[in-house]
C-alpha positions as CSV (number, residue, x, y, z in Angstrom):
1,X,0.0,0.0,0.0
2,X,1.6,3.4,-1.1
3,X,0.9,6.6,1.3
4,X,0.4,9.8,-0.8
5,X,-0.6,12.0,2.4
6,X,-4.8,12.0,2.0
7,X,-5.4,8.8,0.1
8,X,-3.8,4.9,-0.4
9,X,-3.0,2.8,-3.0
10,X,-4.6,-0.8,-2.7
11,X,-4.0,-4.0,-4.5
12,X,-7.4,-6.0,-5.4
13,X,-7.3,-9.8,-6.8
14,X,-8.1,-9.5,-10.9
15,X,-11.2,-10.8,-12.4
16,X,-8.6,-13.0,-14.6
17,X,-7.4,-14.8,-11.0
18,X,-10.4,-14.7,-9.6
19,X,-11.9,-16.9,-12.0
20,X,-9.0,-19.0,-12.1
21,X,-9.6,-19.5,-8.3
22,X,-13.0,-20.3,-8.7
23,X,-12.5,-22.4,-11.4
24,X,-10.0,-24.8,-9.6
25,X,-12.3,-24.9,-6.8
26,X,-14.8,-26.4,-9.0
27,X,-12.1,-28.9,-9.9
28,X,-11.4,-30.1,-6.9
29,X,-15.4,-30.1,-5.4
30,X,-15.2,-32.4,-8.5
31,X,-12.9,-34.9,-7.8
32,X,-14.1,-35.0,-4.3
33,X,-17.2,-35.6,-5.1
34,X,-19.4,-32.7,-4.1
35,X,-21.1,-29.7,-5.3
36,X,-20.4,-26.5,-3.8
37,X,-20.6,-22.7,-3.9
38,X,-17.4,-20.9,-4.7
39,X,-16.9,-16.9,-4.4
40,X,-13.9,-14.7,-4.4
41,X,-14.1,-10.8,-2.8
42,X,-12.0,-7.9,-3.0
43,X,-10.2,-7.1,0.4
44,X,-13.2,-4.7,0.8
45,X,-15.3,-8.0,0.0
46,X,-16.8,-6.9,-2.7
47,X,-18.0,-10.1,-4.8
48,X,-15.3,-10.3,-7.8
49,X,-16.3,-13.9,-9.0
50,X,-18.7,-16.4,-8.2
51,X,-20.0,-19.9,-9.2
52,X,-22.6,-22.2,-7.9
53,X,-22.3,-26.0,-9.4
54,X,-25.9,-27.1,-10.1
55,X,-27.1,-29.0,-7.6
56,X,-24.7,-27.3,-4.4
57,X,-26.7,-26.4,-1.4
58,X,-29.1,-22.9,-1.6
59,X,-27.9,-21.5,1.6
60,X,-24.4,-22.4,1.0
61,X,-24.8,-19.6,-1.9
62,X,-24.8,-16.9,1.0
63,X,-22.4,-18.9,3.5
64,X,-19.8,-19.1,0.8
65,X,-20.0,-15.1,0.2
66,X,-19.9,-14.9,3.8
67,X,-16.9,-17.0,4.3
68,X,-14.7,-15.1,1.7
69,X,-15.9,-11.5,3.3
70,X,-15.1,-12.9,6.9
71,X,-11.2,-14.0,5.7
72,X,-10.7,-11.0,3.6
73,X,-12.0,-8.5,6.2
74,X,-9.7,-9.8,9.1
75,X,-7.0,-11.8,6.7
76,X,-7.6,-15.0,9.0
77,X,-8.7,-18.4,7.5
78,X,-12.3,-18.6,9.4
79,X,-11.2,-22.1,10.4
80,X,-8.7,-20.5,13.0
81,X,-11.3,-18.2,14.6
82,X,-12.6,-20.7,17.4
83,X,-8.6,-20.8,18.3
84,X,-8.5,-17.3,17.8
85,X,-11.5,-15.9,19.7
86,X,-10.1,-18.7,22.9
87,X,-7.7,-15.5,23.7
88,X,-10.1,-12.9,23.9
89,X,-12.7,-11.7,26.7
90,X,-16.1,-13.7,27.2
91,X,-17.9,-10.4,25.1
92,X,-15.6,-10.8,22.1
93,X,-16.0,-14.1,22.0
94,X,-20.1,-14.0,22.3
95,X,-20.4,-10.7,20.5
96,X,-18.3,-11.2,17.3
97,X,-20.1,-14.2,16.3
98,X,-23.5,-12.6,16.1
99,X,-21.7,-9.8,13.4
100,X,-23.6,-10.4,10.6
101,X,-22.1,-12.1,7.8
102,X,-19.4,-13.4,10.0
103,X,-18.5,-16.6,10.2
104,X,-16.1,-18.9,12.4
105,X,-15.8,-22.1,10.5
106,X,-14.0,-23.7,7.8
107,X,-13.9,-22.7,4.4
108,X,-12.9,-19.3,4.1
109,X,-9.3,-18.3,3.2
110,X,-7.3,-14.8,3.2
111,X,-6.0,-14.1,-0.6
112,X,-2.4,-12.6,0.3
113,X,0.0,-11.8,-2.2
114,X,3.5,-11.4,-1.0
115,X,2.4,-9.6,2.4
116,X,-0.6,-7.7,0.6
117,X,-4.4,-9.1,1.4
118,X,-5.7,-8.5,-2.0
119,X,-8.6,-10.4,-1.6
120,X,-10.5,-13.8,-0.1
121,X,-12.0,-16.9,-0.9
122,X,-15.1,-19.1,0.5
123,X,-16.5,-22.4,-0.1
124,X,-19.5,-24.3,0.9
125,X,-21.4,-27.1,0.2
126,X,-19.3,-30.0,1.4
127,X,-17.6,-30.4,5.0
128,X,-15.5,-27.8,6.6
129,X,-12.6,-29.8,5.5
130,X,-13.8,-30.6,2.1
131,X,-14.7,-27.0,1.6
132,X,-11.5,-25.6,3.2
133,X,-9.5,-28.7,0.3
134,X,-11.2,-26.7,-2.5
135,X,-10.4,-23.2,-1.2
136,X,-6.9,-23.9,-1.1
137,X,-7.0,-25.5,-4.3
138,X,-8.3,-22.4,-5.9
139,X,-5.4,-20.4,-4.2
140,X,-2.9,-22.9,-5.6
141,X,-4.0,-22.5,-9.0
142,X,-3.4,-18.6,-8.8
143,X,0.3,-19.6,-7.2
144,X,-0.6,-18.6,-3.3
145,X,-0.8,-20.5,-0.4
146,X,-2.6,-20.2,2.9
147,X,-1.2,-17.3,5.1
């Protein structure tokens, strides 16, 4: 991020990437066996791609969106927030669950590119682990890896 005084230069994930994300996620839902919903935010997470395989749960439509907008707004997987929240007072860790569109469960991963968040990822439809596989498959396609 480059300071000019009033305003600052921010690095966002491309719609090329982002579909390439999305796209190996499908891949992978694939060879496991599942249908899921994938999306991919900006770090203000703002939607940049999205795809729902036919036949992937309804409401996973709105957890996945939610999962990619909970890593990319804290740049924490949301499979490490129950860890996490374990250091923090009895309010944070009752309050900042009930933030909407928050979530504290796998599937969710921080898109961070060399130490810049420049966007995040969510997928649901399968298991938090199975959800969580795909993620990361869609960041290895772009050439990232989990923070």
């Amino acid at each position: 991020m480059k300071d000019s005084g009033n305003s600052v230069e921010q690095c966002v994930i491309t719609a090329q990437a982002a579909l390439k994300a999305v796209q190996a996620a499908v891949a992978h839902a694939g060879t496991l066996g599942i249908r899921v919903n994938i999306a991919v935010v900006d770090p203000a997470g703002l939607l940049a791609a999205f795809v729902r395989m036919p036949g992937a749960p309804l409401h996973s439509i709105g957890i996945a969106q939610d999962k990619a907008y909970t890593a990319a707004s804290f740049g924490l997987p949301t499979s490490r927030w129950h860890e996490a929240l374990a250091s923090h007072s009895e309010a944070v860790r009752q309050g900042l669950p009930l933030r909407p569109r928050f979530v504290a469960f796998g599937g969710g991963l921080p898109i961070v590119e060399g130490r810049q968040l420049i966007g995040g990822i969510g997928v649901s439809g399968g298991s938090e682990l199975q959800d969580q596989a795909c993620a990361q498959a869609g960041l290895q396609a772009i050439g990232l890896d989990t923070p």
